[in-house]
C-alpha beads as a LAMMPS data file, in Angstrom:
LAMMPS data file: protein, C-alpha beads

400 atoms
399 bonds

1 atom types
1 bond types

-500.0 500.0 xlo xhi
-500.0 500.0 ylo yhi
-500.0 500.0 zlo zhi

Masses

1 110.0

Atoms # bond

1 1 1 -59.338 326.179 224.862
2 1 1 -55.815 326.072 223.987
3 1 1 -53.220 323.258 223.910
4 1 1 -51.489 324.640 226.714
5 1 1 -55.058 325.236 228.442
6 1 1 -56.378 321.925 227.780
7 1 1 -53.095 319.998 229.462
8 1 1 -53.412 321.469 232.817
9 1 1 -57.257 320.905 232.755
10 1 1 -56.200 316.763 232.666
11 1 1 -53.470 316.864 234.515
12 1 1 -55.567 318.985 237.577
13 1 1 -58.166 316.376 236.846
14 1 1 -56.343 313.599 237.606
15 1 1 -54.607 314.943 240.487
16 1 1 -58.113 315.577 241.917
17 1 1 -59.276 312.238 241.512
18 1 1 -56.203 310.689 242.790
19 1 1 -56.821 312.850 245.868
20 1 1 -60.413 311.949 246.361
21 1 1 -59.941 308.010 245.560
22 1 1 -56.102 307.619 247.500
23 1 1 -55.694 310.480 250.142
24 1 1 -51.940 310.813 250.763
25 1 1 -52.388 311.250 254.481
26 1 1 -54.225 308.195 254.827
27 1 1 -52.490 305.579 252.399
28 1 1 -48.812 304.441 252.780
29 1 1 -46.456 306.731 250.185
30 1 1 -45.152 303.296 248.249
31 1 1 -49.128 302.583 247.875
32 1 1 -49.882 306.121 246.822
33 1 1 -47.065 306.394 244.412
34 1 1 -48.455 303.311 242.354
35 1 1 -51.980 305.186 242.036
36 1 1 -49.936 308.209 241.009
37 1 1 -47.968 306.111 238.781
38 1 1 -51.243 304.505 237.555
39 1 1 -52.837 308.265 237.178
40 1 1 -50.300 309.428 234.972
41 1 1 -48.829 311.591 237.271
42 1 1 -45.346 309.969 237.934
43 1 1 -43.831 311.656 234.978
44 1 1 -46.759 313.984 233.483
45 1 1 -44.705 314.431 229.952
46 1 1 -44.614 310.132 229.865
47 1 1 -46.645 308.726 227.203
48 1 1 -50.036 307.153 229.009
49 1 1 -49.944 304.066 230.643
50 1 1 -46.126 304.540 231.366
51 1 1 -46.734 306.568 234.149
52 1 1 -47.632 309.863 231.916
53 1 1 -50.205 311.561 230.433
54 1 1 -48.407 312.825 227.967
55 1 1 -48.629 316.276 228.963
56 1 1 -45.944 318.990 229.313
57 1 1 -43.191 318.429 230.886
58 1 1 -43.659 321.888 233.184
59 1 1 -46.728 320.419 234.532
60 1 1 -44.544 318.484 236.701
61 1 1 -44.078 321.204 238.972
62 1 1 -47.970 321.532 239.646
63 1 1 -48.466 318.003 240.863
64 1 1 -45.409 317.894 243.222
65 1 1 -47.045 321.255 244.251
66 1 1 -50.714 320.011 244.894
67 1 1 -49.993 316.568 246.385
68 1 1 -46.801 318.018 249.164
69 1 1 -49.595 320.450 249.976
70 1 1 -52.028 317.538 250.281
71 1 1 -49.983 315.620 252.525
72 1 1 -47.365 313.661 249.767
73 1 1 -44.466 312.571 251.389
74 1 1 -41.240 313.968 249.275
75 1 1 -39.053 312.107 247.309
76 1 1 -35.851 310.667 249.481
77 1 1 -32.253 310.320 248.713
78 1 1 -32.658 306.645 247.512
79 1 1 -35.314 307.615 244.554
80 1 1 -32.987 310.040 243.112
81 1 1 -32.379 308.154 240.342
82 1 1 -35.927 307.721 238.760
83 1 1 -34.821 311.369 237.785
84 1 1 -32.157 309.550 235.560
85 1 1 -33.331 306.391 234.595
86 1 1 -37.148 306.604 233.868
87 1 1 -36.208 309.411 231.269
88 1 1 -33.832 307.297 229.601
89 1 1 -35.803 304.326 229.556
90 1 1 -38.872 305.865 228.185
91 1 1 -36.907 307.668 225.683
92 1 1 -34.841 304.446 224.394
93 1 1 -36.265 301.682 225.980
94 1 1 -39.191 298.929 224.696
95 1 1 -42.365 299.036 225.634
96 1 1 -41.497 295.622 227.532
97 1 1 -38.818 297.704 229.474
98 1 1 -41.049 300.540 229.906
99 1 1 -43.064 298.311 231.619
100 1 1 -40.670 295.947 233.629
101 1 1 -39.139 299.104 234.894
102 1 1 -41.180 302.099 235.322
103 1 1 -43.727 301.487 237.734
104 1 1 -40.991 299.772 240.446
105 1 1 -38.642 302.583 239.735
106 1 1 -40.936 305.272 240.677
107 1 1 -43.054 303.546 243.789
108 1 1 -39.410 302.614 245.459
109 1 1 -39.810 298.942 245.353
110 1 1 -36.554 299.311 243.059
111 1 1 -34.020 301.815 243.927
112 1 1 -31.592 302.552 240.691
113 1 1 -27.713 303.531 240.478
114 1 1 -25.287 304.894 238.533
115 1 1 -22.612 302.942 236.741
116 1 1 -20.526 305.482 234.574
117 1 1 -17.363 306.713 235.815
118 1 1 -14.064 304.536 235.489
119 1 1 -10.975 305.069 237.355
120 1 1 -9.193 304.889 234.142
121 1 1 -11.483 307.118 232.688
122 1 1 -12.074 310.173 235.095
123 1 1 -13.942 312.659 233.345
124 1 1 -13.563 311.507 230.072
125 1 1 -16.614 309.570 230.313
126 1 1 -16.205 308.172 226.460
127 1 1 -13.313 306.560 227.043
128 1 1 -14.718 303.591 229.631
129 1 1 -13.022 300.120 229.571
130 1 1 -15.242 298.245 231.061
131 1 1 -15.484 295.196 228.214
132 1 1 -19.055 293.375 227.630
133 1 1 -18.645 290.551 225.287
134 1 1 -21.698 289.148 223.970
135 1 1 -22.921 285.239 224.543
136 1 1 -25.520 284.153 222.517
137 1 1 -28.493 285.703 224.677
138 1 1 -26.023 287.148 227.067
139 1 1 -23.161 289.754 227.569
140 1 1 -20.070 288.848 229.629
141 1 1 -19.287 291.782 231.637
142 1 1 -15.911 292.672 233.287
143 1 1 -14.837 295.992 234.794
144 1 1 -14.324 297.915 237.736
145 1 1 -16.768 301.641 237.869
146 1 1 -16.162 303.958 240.931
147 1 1 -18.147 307.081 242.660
148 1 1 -21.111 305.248 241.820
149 1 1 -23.518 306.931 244.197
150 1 1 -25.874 304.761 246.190
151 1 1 -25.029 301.771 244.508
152 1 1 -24.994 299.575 248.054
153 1 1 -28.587 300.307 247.692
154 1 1 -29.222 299.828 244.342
155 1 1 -31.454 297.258 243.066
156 1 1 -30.462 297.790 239.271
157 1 1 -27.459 300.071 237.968
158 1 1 -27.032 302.132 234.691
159 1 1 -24.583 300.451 233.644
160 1 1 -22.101 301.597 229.912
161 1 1 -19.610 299.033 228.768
162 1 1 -17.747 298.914 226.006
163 1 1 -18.961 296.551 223.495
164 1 1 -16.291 297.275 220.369
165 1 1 -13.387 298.800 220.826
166 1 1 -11.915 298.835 217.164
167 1 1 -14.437 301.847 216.845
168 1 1 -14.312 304.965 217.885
169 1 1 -14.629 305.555 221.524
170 1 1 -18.011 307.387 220.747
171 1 1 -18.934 304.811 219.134
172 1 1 -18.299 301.583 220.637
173 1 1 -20.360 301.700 224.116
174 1 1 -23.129 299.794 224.495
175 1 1 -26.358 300.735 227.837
176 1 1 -27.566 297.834 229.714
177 1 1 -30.309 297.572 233.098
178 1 1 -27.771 295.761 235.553
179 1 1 -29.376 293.497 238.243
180 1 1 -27.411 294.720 240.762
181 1 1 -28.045 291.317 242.581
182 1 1 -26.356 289.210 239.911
183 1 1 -23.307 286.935 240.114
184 1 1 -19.955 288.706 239.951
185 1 1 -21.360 292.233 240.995
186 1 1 -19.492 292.997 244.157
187 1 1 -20.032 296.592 245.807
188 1 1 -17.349 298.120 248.076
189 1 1 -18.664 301.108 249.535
190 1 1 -15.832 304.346 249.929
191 1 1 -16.379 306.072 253.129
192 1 1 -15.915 309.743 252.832
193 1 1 -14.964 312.842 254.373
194 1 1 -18.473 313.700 255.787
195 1 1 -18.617 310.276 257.762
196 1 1 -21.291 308.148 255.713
197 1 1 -20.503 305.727 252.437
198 1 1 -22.654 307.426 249.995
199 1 1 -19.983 306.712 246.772
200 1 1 -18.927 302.953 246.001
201 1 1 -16.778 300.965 243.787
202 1 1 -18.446 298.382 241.646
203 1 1 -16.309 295.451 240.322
204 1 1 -17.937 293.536 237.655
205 1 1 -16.697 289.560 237.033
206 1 1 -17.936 287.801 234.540
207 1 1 -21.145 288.909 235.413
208 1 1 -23.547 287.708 232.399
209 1 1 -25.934 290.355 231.598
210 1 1 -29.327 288.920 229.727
211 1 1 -29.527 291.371 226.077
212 1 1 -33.236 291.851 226.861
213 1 1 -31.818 294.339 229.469
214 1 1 -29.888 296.065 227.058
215 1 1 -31.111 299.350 226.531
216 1 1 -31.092 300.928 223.046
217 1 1 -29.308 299.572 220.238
218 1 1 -25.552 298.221 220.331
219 1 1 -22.881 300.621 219.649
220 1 1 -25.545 303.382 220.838
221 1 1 -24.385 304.100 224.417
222 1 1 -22.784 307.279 224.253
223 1 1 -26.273 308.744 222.714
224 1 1 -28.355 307.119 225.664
225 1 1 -26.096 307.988 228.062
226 1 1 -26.711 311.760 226.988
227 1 1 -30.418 311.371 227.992
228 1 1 -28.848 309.949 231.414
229 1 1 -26.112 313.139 231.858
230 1 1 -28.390 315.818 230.538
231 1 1 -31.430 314.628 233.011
232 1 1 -28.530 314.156 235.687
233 1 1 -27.339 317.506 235.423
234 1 1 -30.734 319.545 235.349
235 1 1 -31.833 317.376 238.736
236 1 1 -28.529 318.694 240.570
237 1 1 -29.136 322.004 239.170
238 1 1 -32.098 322.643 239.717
239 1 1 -32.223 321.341 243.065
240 1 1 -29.287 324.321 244.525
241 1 1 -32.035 326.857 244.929
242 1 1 -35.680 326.592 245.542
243 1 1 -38.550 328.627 246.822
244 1 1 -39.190 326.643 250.290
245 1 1 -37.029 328.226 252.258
246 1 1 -34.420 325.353 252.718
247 1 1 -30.731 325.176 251.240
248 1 1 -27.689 326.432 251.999
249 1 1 -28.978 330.277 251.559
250 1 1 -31.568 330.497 254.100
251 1 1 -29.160 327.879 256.175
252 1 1 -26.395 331.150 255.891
253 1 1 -29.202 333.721 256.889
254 1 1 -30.155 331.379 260.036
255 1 1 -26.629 331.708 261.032
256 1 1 -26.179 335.318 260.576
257 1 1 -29.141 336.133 262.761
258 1 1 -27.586 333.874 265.647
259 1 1 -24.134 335.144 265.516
260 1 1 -22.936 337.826 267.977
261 1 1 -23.391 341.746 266.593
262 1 1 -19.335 341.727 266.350
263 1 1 -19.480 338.729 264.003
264 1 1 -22.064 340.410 261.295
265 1 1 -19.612 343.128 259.909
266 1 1 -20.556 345.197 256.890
267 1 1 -18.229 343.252 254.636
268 1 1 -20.234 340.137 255.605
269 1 1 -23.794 341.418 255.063
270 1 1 -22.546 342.829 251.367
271 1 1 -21.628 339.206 250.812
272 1 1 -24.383 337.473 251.947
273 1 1 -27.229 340.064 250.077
274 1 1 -24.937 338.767 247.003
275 1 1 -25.472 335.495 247.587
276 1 1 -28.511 335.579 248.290
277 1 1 -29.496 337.419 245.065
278 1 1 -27.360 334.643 243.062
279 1 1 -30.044 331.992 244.624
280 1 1 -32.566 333.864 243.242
281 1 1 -31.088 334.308 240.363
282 1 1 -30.688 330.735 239.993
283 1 1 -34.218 329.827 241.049
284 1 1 -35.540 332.434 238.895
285 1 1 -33.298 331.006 235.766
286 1 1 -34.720 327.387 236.711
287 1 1 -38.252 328.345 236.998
288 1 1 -37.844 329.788 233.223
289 1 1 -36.124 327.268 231.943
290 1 1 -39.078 324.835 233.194
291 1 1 -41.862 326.929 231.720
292 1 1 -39.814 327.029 228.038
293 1 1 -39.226 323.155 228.102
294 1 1 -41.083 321.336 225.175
295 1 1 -39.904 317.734 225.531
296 1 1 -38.848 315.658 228.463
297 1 1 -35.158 316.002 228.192
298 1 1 -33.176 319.171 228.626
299 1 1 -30.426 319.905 226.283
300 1 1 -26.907 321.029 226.895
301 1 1 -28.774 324.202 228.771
302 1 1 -29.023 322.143 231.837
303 1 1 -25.495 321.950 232.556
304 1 1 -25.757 326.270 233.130
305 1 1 -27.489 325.313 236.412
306 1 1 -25.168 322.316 237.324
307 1 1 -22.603 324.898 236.705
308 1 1 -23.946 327.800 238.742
309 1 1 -25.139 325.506 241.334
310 1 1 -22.035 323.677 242.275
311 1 1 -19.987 327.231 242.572
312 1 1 -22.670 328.384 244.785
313 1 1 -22.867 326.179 247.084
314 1 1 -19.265 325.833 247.893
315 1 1 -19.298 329.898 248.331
316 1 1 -22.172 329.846 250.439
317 1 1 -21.459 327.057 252.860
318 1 1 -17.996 328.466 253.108
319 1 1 -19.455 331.810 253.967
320 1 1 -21.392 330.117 256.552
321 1 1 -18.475 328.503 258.322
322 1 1 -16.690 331.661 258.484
323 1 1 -19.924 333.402 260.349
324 1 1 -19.205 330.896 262.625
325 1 1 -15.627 331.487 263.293
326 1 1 -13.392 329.291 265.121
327 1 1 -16.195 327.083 266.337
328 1 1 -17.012 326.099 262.431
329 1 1 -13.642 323.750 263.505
330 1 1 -15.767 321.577 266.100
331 1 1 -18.892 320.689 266.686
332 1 1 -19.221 318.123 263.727
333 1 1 -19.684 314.590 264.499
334 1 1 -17.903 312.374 262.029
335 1 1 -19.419 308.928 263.322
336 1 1 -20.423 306.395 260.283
337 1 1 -24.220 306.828 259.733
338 1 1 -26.523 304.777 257.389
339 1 1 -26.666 307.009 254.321
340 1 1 -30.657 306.403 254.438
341 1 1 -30.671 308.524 257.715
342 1 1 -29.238 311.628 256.009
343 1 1 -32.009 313.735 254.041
344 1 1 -31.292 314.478 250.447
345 1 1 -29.563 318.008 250.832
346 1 1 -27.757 316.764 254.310
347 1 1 -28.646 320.265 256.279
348 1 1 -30.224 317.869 258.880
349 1 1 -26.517 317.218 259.703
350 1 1 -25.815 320.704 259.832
351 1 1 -24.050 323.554 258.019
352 1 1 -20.841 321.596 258.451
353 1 1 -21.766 318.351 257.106
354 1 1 -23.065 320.716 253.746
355 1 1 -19.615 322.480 254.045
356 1 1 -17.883 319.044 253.513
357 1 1 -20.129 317.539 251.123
358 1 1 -20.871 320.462 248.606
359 1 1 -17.044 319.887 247.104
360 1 1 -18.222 316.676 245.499
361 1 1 -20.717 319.249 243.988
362 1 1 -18.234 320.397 241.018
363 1 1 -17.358 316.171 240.293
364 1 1 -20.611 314.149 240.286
365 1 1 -22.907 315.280 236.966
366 1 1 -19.816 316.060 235.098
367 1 1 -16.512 317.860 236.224
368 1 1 -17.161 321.375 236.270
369 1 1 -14.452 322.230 233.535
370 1 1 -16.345 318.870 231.372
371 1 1 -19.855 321.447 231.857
372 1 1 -17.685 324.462 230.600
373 1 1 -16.557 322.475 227.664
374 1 1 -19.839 321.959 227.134
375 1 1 -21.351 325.272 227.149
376 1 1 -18.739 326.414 224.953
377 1 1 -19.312 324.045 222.312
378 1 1 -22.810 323.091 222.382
379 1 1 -24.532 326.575 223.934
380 1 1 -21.971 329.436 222.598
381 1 1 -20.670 327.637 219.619
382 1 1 -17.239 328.263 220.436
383 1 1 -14.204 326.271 218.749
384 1 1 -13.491 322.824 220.532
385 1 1 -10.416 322.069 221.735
386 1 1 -8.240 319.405 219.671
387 1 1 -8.873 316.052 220.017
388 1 1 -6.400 313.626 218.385
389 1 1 -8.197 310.316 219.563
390 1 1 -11.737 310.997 218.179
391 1 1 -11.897 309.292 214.746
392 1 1 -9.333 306.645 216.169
393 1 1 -10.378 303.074 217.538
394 1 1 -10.627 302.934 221.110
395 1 1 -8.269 300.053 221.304
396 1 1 -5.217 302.257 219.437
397 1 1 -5.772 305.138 221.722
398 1 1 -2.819 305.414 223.961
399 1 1 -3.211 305.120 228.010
400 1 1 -0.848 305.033 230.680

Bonds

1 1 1 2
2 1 2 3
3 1 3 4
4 1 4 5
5 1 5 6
6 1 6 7
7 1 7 8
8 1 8 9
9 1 9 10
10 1 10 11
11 1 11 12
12 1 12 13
13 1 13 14
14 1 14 15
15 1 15 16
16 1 16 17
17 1 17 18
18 1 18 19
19 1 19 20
20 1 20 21
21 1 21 22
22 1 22 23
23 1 23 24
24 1 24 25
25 1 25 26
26 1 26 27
27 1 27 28
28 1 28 29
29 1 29 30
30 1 30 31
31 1 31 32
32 1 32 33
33 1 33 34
34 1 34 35
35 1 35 36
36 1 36 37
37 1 37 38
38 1 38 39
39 1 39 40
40 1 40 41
41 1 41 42
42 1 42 43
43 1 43 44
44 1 44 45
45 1 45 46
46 1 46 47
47 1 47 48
48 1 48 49
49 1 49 50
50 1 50 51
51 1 51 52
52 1 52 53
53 1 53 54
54 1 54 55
55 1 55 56
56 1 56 57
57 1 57 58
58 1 58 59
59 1 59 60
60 1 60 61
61 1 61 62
62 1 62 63
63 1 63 64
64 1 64 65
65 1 65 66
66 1 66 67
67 1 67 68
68 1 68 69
69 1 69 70
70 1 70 71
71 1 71 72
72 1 72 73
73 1 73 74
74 1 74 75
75 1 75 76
76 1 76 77
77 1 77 78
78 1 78 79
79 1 79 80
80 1 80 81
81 1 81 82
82 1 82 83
83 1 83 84
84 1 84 85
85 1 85 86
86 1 86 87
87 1 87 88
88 1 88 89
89 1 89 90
90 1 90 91
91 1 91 92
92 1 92 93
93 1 93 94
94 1 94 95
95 1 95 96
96 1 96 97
97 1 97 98
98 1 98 99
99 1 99 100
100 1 100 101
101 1 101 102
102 1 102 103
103 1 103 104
104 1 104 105
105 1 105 106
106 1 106 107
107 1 107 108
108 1 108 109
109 1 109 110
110 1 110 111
111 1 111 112
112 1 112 113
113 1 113 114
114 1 114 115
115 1 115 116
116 1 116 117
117 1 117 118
118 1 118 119
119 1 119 120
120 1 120 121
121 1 121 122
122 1 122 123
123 1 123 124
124 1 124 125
125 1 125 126
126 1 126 127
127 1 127 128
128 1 128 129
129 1 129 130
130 1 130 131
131 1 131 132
132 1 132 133
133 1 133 134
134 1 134 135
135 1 135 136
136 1 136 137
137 1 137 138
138 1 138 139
139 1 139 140
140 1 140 141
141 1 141 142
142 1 142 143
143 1 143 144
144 1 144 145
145 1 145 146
146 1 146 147
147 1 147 148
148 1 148 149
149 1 149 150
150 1 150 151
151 1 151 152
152 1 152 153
153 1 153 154
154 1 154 155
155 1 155 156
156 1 156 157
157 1 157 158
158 1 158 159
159 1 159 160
160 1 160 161
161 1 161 162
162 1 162 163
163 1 163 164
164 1 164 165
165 1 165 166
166 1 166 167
167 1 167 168
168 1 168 169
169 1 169 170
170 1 170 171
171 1 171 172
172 1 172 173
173 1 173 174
174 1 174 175
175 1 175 176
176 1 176 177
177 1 177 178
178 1 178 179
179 1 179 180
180 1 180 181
181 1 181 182
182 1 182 183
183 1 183 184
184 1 184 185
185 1 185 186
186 1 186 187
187 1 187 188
188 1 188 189
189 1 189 190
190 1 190 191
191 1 191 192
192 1 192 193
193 1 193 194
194 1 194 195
195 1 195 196
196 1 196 197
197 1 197 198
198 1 198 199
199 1 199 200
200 1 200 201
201 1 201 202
202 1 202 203
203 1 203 204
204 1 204 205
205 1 205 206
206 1 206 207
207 1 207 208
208 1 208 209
209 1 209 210
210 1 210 211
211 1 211 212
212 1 212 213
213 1 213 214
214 1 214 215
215 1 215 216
216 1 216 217
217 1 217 218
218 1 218 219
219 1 219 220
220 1 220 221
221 1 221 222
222 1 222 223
223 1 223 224
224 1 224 225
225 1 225 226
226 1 226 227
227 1 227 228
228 1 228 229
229 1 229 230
230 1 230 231
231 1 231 232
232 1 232 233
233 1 233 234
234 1 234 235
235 1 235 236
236 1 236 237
237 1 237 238
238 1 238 239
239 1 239 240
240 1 240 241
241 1 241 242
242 1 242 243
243 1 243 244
244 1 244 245
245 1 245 246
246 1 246 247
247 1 247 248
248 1 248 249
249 1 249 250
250 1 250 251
251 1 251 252
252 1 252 253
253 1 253 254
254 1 254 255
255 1 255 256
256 1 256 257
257 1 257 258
258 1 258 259
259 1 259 260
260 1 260 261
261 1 261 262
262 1 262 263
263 1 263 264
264 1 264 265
265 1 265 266
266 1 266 267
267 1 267 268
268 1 268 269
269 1 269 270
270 1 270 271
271 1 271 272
272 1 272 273
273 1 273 274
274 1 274 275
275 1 275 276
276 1 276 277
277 1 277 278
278 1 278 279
279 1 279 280
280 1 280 281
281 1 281 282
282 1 282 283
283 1 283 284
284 1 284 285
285 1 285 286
286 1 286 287
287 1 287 288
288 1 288 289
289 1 289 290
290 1 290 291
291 1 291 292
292 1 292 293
293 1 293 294
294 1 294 295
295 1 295 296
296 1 296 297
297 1 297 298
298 1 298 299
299 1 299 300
300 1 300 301
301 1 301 302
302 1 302 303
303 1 303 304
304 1 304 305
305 1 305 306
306 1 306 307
307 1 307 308
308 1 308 309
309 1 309 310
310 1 310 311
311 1 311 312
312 1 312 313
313 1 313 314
314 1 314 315
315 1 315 316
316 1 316 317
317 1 317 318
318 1 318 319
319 1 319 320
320 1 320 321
321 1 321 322
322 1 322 323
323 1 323 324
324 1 324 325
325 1 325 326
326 1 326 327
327 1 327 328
328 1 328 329
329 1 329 330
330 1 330 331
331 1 331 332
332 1 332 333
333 1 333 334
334 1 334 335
335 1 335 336
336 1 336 337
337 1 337 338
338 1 338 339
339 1 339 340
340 1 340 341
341 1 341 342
342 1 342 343
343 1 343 344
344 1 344 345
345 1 345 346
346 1 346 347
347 1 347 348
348 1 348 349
349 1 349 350
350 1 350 351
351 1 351 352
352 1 352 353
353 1 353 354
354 1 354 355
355 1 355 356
356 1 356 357
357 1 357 358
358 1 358 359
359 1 359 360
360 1 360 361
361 1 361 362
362 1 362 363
363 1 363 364
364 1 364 365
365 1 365 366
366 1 366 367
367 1 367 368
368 1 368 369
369 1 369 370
370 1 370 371
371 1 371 372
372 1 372 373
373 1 373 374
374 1 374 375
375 1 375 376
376 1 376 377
377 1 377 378
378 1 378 379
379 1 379 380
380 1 380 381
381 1 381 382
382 1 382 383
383 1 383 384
384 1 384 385
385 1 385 386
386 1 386 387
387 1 387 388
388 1 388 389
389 1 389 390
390 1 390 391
391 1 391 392
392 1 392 393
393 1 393 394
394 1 394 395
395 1 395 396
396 1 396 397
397 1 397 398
398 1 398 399
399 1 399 400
């Protein structure tokens, strides 16, 4: 039996006794996901007793399959970002982290944020300012981060600070676990155009930061914070097109069987059989790119479905509004609802509600002209584009 052979043999075996022992339809989901965690089936490509089995990473796909078809409950909005952190942490984190951390993470018990973007920073990620000065045992933390998604939810943050800034600004950030709960972390939730406060601001105040939450070494953000942004991308990629019939496609074909005859022109049905064919393209590339994958993290790669996803959803929800003519204007109710109401790709609000929220598509996970930069450099091997401030410390870099 082969390598390949012998992997799904333990990983079907454990899903079958995780079945038999802790039937999904009969135990609560934050129960069952700490026997799945326990089974090795949280993150199948984990090493064992972190909530793997050290399997490949592909394998993934069959026990999401098998337990959803045994009664699972899916993942909601507020786990999203087990997608993001258990990767990192189980790539650079201790074994004492690993196991603080992982289990929590992926049952729910702890929800998980993002703190990355700056607004003195925008895209240019490297360039943060928020300053951690270290204390004996203890960093100092000061700093404002913004667009931090779900972070009035969050029970610990990702959190990058810069920790030197006579070095480069590559070279000078610094990953911590940030107890969202400490003193001097206040969270102002943004309320946006679709009605609900999904995005925050984060202001940090002296908040003192233990250093046995600091994850990898100091002066080594930027290269965990890759494992963050490459995982990031691939889990908004891969989520614009899937084979369950839900998503903005099969949300536009709904539409067009409902509209009058007079509304579903020619013109329109071309466009829509293109669409539709770029979802499949993109489910098709996603499936591929799952079956090739040899180690847990993606590489650059992933940011080709960020990419593709983020144009195609803002083409196909605005194709669905204009099936829907002048009554795509009304209809939409723009009350403040608790974020934890909304389900993960917000079609339960409607076609409009995914209208309105699909342009933050092309921001969060990297600006899409950041993922081109990317793919030219890092895929293609094209020439970068100049970059006077790269070798220079952060601190002599101008700013407005």
């Amino acid at each position: 039996m082969s390598i390949t052979d012998l992997d799904a043999a333990r990983v079907n075996a454990a899903i079958d006794t995780l079945l038999t022992e802790h039937p999904p339809a009969t135990t609560p989901n934050t129960e069952f996901r700490g026997h799945r965690y326990d089974a090795g089936l949280a993150w199948v490509h984990f090493p064992e007793g972190f909530g793997g089995l050290g399997a490949r990473p592909d394998l993934n796909r069959e026990v999401e399959s098998r337990l959803r078809a045994a009664g699972a409950a899916p993942q909601d909005q507020a786990t999203f970002f087990l997608a993001l952190a258990g990767p990192t942490i189980v790539t650079h984190g201790t074994d004492e982290q690993r196991r603080r951390f992982l289990r929590p993470m992926f049952t729910g018990a702890e929800k998980w944020c993002q703190l990355f973007s700056e607004p003195g920073a925008g895209s240019d990620f490297a360039g943060l300012a928020a300053r951690a000065v270290r204390d004996g045992d203890e960093w100092i933390v000061n700093g404002q981060k913004v667009w931090n998604t779900l972070a009035h939810l969050g029970d610990w943050g990702m959190l990058v600070t810069r920790t030197d800034p006579e070095q480069p600004k590559h070279k000078g950030m610094t990953y911590f676990a940030l107890d969202m709960r400490l003193a001097g972390v206040e969270v102002r939730p943004l309320r946006q155009i679709t009605g609900e406060a999904e995005f925050n601001e984060v202001y940090l105040t002296d908040a003192r930061v233990p250093d046995d939450c600091r994850i990898g070494a100091v002066g080594e953000g930027w290269r965990v914070s890759l494992t963050t942004l490459m995982n990031e991308r691939t889990a908004i990629g891969t989520g614009g097109a899937s084979s369950a019939k839900r998503g903005p496609i099969w949300e536009a074909i709904r539409l067009w069987r409902e509209v009058p005859a007079e509304q579903r022109s020619d013109a329109k049905r071309d466009r829509l059989m293109q669409l539709y064919c770029t979802s499949e393209a993109m489910r098709l590339t996603n499936m591929r790119a799952g079956e090739a994958a040899k180690t847990g993290n993606p590489g650059p790669e992933g940011s080709i479905s960020k990419l593709a996803m983020s144009n195609f959803n803002k083409d196909c929800t605005e194709f669905a509004l204009g099936l829907l003519g002048a009554d795509a204007m009304a209809g939409y109710d723009f009350t403040f609802r608790r974020l934890e109401q909304l389900s993960a790709d917000g079609l339960d609000q409607g076609i409009r509600h995914s209208f309105l929220r699909a342009r933050a598509n092309s921001i969060e996970g990297g600006t899409s002209e950041i993922l081109r930069n990317v793919l030219g450099e890092q895929v293609l091997g094209l020439p970068g584009e100049p970059r006077v401030d790269k070798d220079l410390a952060w601190s002599k870099v101008p700013r407005n």
